[in-house]
C-alpha positions in Angstrom: -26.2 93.2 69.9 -27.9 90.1 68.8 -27.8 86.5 70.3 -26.6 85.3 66.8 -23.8 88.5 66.2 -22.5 87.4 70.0 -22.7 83.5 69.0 -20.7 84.1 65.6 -18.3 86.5 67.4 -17.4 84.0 69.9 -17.1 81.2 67.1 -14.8 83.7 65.3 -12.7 83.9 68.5 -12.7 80.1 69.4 -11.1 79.8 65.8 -8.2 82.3 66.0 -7.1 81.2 69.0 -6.8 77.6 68.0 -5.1 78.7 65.5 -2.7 81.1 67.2 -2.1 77.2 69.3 -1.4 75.3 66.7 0.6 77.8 64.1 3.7 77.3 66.0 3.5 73.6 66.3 2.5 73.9 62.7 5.4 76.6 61.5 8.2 74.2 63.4 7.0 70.4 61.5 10.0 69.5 60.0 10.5 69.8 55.9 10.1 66.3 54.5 12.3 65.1 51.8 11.4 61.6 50.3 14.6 60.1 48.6 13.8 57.3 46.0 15.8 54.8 44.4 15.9 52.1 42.5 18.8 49.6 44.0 18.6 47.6 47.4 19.5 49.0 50.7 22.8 46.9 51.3 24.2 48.7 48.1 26.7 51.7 47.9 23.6 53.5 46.7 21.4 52.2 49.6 23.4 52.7 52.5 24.7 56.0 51.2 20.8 57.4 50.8 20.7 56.1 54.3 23.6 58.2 55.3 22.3 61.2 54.0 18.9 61.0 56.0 20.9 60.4 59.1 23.2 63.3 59.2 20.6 65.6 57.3 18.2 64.8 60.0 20.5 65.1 63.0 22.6 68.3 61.5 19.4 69.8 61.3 17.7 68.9 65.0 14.8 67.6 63.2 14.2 70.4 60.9 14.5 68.4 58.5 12.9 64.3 58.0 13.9 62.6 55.2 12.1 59.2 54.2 14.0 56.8 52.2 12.2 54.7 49.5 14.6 51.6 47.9 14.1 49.3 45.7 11.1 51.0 43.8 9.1 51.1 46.3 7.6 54.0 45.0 8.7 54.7 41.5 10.4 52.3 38.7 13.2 53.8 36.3 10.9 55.1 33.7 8.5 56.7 36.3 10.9 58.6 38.7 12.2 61.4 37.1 8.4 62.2 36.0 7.2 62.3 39.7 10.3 64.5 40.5 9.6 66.7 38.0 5.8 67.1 39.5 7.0 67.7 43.0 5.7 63.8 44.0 9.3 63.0 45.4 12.0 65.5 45.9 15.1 63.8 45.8 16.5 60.8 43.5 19.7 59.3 42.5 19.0 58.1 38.9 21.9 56.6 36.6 23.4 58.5 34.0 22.1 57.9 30.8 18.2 58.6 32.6 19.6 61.9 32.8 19.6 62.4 28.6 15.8 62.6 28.4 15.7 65.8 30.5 19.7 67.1 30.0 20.1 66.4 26.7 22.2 63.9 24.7 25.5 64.4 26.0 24.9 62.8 29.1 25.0 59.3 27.3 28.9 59.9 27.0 29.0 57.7 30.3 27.6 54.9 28.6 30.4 54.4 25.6 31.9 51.3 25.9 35.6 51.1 27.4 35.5 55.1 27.9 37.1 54.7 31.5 39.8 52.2 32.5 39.2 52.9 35.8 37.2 54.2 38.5 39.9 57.4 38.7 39.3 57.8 35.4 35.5 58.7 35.9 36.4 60.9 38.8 38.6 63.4 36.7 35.7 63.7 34.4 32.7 64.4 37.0 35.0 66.5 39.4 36.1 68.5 36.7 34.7 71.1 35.0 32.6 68.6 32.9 30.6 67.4 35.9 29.3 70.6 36.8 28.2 71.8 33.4 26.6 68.4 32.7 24.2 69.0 36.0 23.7 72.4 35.0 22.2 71.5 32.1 19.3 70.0 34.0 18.2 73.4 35.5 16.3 74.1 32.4 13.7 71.0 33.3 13.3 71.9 36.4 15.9 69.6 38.3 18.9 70.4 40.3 21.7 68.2 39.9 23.8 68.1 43.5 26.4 65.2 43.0 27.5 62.0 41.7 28.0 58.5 43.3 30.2 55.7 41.7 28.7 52.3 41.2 31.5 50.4 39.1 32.0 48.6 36.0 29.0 46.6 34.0 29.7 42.9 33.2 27.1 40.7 31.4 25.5 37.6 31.9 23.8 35.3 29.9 22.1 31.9 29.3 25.3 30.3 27.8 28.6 31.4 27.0 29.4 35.3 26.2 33.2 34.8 25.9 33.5 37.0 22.3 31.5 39.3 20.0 30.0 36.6 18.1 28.0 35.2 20.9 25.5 37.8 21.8 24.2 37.3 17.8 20.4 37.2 17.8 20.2 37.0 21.8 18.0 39.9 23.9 19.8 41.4 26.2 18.4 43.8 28.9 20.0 47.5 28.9 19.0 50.7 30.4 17.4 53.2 27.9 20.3 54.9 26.2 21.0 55.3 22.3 24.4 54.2 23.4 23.2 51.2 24.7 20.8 50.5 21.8 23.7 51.3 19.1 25.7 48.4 21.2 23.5 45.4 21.3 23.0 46.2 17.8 26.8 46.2 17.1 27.3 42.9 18.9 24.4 41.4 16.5 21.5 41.4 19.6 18.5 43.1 20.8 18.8 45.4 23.4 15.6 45.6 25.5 14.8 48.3 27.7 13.1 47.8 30.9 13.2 49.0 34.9 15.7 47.4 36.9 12.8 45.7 39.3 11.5 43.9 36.0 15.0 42.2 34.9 13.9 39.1 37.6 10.9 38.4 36.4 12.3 38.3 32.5 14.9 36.5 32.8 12.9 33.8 34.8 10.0 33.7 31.5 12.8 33.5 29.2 12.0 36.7 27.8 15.2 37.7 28.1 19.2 35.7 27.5 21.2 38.3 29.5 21.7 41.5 30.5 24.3 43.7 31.5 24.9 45.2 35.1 27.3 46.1 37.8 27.5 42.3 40.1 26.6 44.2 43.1 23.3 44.7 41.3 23.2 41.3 39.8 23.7 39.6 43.6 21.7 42.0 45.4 18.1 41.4 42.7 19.6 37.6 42.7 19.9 37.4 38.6 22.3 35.0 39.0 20.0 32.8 39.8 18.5 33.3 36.9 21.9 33.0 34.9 24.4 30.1 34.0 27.2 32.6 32.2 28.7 35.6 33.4 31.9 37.6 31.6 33.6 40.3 33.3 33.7 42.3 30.3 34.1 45.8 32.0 33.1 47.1 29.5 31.0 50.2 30.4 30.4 52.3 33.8 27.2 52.7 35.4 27.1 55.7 37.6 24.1 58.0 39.6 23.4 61.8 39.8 22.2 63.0 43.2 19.1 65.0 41.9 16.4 67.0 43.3 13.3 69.1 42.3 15.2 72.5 41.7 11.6 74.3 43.3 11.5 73.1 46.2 15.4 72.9 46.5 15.4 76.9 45.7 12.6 77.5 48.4 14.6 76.2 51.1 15.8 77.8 54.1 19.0 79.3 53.2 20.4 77.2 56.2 18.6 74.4 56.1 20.0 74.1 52.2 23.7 74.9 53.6 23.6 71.8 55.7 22.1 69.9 53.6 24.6 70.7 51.3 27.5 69.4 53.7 25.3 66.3 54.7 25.0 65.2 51.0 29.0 66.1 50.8 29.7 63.2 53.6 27.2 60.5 52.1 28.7 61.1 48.6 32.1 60.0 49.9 30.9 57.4 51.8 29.5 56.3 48.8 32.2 56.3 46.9 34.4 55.1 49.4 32.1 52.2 49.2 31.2 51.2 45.6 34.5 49.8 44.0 35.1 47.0 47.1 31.3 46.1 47.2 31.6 45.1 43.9 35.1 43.4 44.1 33.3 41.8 46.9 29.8 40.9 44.8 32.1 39.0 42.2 33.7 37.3 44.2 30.1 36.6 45.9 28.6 35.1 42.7 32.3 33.4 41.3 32.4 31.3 44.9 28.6 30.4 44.5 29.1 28.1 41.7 25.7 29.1 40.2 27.5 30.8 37.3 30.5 29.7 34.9 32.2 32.9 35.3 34.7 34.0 32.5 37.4 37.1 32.1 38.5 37.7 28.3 42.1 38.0 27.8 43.7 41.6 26.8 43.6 40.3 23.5 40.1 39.5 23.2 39.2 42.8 24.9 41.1 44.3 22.3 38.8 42.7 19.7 35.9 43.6 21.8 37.0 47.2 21.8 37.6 47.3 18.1 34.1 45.9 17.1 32.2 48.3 19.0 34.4 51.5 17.7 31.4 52.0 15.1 29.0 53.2 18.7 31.7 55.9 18.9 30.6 56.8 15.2 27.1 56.2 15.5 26.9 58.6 18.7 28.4 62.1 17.1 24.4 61.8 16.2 23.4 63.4 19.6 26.8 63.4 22.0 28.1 66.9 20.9 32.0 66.9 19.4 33.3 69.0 22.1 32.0 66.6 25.1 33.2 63.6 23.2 36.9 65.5 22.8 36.9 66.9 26.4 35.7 63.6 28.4 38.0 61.6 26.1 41.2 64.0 27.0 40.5 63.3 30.5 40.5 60.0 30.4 43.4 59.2 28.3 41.3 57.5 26.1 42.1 57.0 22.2 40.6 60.1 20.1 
């Protein structure tokens, strides 16, 4: 046998056993999940995505390592669902009314104005029957829905007064991208401009924007009211999150790994919820005590006027929200037909 046959045998045999060294260390390195969002850390949202890694990783021994991203750190509203979609990220917890672009119209039911009087309300509808053909839907592009989380009721703000209909005429206002929300503005006589959360700070300040429209724990927590001399609580619509993830990489899982997982996301979603209705009690009461904003709550009656001008959204949204979603949600809720 030649010196070179020996020389590449032995090279050969250096290689497989370094491997045969490192496949187990290799075959145990834990699956990594990296969970983006939009919102701070010291929101429902936050601290619940924070909960999640912590019993995910510990029910799992390590198994599993999930790396949290807030705050669009990695990806803004418009980009997320994209990188999901390409495997970049695998988990995300994007509102509602994102959800339409890649589940289909009826998902912008959430964003009708005065749909729910309460946060109960919404519960009936996304623990029903409802709530899991919605995420369903969502299979098809290549996303698996897993839950929802509350956030609360939206309330605007402004550079003067918003106390009735009349006063949003000719004013921009920031909203999420939603034909729902579009059809609004437009009802109340404004623009509605669509634009990522982490941009709304930055508008406000250049004047490109008069107001926009939010949840106050998400006003206080990007400090828009610093930005702001009005704020009405309107109530007027619900902003919500799906739990998503890439359904590929979900459907590859271990079946035991995805099993606790499950019953790890189960615990954060109702810590979440446990959490979003007094953070934002709490968030009013933040920015009403801070003196920085004339704050303002319209009377029944003027709510009643409010409700009445915007009935044409209702009309203008049979366009894409199917009849039988629009029946069903609004049966649930008690709301008018």
């Amino acid at each position: 046998m030649s010196h070179t046959s020996i020389s590449r045998r032995m090279v050969l045999a250096t290689a497989a056993l370094a491997l045969s060294v490192c496949l187990p260390a290799w075959a145990q390195a834990p699956i990594l999940i990296q969970f983006s969002h939009v919102v701070t850390t010291d929101t429902a949202k936050g601290k619940a995505a924070q909960r999640f890694k912590e019993l995910a990783e510990s029910r799992t021994g390590g198994r599993v390592r999930v790396e949290v991203y807030p705050n669009s750190q990695l990806y803004k509203d418009r980009e997320e669902l994209d990188a999901l979609r390409l495997g970049a990220v695998q988990m995300l917890a994007p509102s509602l009314s994102k959800l339409a672009g890649v589940g289909g119209g009826d998902f912008e039911v959430f964003d009708l104005p005065f749909l729910f009087k309460d946060h109960a309300a919404f519960r009936r509808v996304v623990d029903g029957p409802m709530g899991t053909d919605l995420l369903r839907k969502l299979e098809a592009s290549g996303i698996k829905g897993l839950a929802y989380w509350d956030n609360g009721f939206k309330v605007f703000t402004g550079d003067r007064p918003l106390q009735a209909i009349r006063d949003f005429k000719g004013l921009r206002i920031r909203i999420q991208a939603s034909r729902v929300l579009v059809s609004q503005m437009k009802t109340m006589g404004a623009e509605g401009s669509i634009g990522p959360l982490a941009s709304v700070h930055e508008a406000l300040r250049s004047g490109r924007l008069n107001g926009q429209e939010n949840v106050p724990v998400n006003i206080q927590s990007q400090r828009l009211d610093d930005l702001q001399s009005h704020l009405t609580v309107s109530n007027h619509g619900y902003l919500a999150y799906a739990v998503i993830v890439n359904k590929t990489f979900w459907d590859k899982l271990p079946a035991d790994i995805r099993t606790i997982l499950e019953g790890a996301l189960r615990d954060a979603t109702l810590y979440e919820n446990s959490l979003a209705e007094a953070e934002n009690t709490r968030a009013l009461d933040r920015l009403t005590s801070s003196g920085k904003l004339a704050v303002y709550t319209p009377t029944a009656q003027e709510l009643l006027e409010w409700r009445q001008a915007l009935e044409p959204v209702y009309q203008e949204a049979k366009g894409w929200i199917s009849p039988q979603t629009l029946s069903a949600i609004k049966q649930v809720t008690g709301a008018p037909p």
